[in-house]
C-alpha positions as CSV (number, residue, x, y, z in Angstrom):
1,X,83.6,22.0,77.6
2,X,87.1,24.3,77.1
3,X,87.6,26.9,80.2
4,X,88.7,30.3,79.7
5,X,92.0,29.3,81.1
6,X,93.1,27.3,78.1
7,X,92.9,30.5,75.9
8,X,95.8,32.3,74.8
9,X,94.9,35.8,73.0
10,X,97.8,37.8,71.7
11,X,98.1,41.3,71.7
12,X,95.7,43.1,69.3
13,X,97.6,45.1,67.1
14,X,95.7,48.5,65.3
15,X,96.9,48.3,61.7
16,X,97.5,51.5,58.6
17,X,96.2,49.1,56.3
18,X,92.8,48.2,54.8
19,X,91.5,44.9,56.2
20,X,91.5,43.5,52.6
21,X,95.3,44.1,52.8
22,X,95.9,42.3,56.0
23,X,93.7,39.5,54.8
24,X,96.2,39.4,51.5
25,X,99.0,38.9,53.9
26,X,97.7,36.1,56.1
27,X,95.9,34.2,53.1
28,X,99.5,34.3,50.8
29,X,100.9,31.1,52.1
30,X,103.9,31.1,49.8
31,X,105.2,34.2,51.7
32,X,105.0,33.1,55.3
33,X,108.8,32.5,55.1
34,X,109.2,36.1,54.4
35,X,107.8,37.9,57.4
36,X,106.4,35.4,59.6
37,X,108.7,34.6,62.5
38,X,106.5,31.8,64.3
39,X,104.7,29.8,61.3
40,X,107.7,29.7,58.6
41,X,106.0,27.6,56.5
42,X,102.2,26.5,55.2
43,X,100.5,24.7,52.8
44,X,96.9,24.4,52.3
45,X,94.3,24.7,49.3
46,X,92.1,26.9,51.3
47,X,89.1,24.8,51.9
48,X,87.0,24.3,54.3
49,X,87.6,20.9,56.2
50,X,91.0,20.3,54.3
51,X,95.1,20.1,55.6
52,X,96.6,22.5,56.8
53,X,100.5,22.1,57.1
54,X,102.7,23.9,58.7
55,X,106.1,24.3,60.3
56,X,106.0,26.4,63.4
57,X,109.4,27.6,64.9
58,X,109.1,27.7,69.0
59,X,110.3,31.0,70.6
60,X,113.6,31.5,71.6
61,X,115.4,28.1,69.9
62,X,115.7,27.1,66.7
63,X,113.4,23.8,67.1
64,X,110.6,23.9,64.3
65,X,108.1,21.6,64.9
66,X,105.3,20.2,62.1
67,X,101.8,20.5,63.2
68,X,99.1,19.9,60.7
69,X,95.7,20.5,61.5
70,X,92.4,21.4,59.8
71,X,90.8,24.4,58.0
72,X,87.5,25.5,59.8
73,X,87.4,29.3,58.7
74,X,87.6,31.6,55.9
75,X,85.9,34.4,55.6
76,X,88.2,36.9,53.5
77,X,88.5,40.6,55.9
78,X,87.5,39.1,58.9
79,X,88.6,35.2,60.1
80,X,90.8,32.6,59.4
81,X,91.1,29.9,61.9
82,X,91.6,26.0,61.6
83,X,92.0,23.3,64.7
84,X,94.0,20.4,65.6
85,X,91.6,17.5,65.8
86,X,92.4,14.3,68.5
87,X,93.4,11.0,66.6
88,X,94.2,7.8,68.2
89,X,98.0,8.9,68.8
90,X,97.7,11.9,70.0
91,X,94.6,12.8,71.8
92,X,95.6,17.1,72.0
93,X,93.2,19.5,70.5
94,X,92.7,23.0,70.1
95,X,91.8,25.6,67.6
96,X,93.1,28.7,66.5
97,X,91.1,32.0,65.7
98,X,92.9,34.8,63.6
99,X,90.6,38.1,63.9
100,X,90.7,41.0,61.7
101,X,88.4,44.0,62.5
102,X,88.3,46.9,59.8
103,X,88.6,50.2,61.6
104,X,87.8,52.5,58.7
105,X,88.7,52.3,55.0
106,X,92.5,52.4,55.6
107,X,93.2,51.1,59.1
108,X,92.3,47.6,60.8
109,X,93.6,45.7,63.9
110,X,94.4,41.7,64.2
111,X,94.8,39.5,66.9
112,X,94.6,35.6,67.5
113,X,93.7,33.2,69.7
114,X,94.2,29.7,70.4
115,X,92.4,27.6,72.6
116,X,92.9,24.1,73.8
117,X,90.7,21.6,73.7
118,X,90.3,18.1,74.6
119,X,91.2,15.8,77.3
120,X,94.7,17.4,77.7
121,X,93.6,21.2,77.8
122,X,95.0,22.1,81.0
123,X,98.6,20.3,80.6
124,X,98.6,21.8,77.0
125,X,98.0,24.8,78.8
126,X,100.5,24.8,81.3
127,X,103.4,23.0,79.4
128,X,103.0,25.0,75.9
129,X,101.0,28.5,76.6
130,X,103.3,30.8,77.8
131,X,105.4,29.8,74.3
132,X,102.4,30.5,72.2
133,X,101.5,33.4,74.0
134,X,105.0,34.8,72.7
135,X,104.8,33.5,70.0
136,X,101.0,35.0,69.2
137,X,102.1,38.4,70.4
138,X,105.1,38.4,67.5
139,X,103.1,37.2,65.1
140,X,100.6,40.1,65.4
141,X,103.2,42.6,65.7
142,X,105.0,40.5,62.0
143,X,101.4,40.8,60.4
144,X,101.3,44.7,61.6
145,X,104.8,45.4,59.8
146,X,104.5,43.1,56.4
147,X,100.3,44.6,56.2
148,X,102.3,48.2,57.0
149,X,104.9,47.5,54.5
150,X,102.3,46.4,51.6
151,X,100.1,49.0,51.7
152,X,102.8,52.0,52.0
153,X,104.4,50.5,48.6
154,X,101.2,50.3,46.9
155,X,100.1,53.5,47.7
């Protein structure tokens, strides 16, 4: 069973945007290279159970790692989330939860989560969560501007 210490939650970030807009900005993959400072790139067909691939940029350095893990969520104004499943290699798990709440008809908030799962939980914890962390809190500040940004030009 995962502990509460193998979470990472970002900030949560209140939003003037509509939740449908903020859910247009995290669902347009093709973009992600535009306004996304942590996951610069993703590829998936948006089902359930399916790839997800990405290249994720760690905070601080230029390194970009590939991680690819599995679509578990999507459930358009509300939650996107897909989870890195163990394999024979490489026995690390987790799953990440992207939230968005609608506040009223032109304002919402977002936040995310990850939490790490699996036999090496509490390494991945200590050796990676301070990274994600950052890297969690930018990301809901880069959804916050691009949602921001969207919405005032559409106006």
């Amino acid at each position: 069973m995962a502990k509460v210490e193998n979470l990472v939650t970002s900030i949560k970030v209140e939003i003037d945007a509509p939740a449908s807009v903020v859910w247009e900005v995290l669902t347009d993959f093709e973009r992600y290279s535009e306004w996304n400072s942590f996951c610069i790139s993703i590829e998936s067909n948006r089902n359930i159970g399916e790839l997800v691939n990405m290249q994720v940029r760690i905070p601080d350095t230029d390194q970009v790692i590939p991680v690819h893990e599995y679509l578990v969520a999507y459930e358009p104004e509300r939650l996107l989330s897909w989870e890195q499943r163990p394999t024979d290699d490489n026995k690390d798990a987790a799953r990440r939860d992207q939230y968005i709440e609608a506040l009223g008809p032109q304002r919402s908030s977002y936040f995310t989560t990850d939490l790490f799962l699996g036999l090496n939980a509490e390494t991945i914890m200590q050796e990676h969560g301070a990274w994600v962390k950052k890297a969690f809190d930018q990301v809901a500040r880069d959804v916050k501007n691009q949602a921001e940004a969207i919405y005032a030009k559409n106006k």
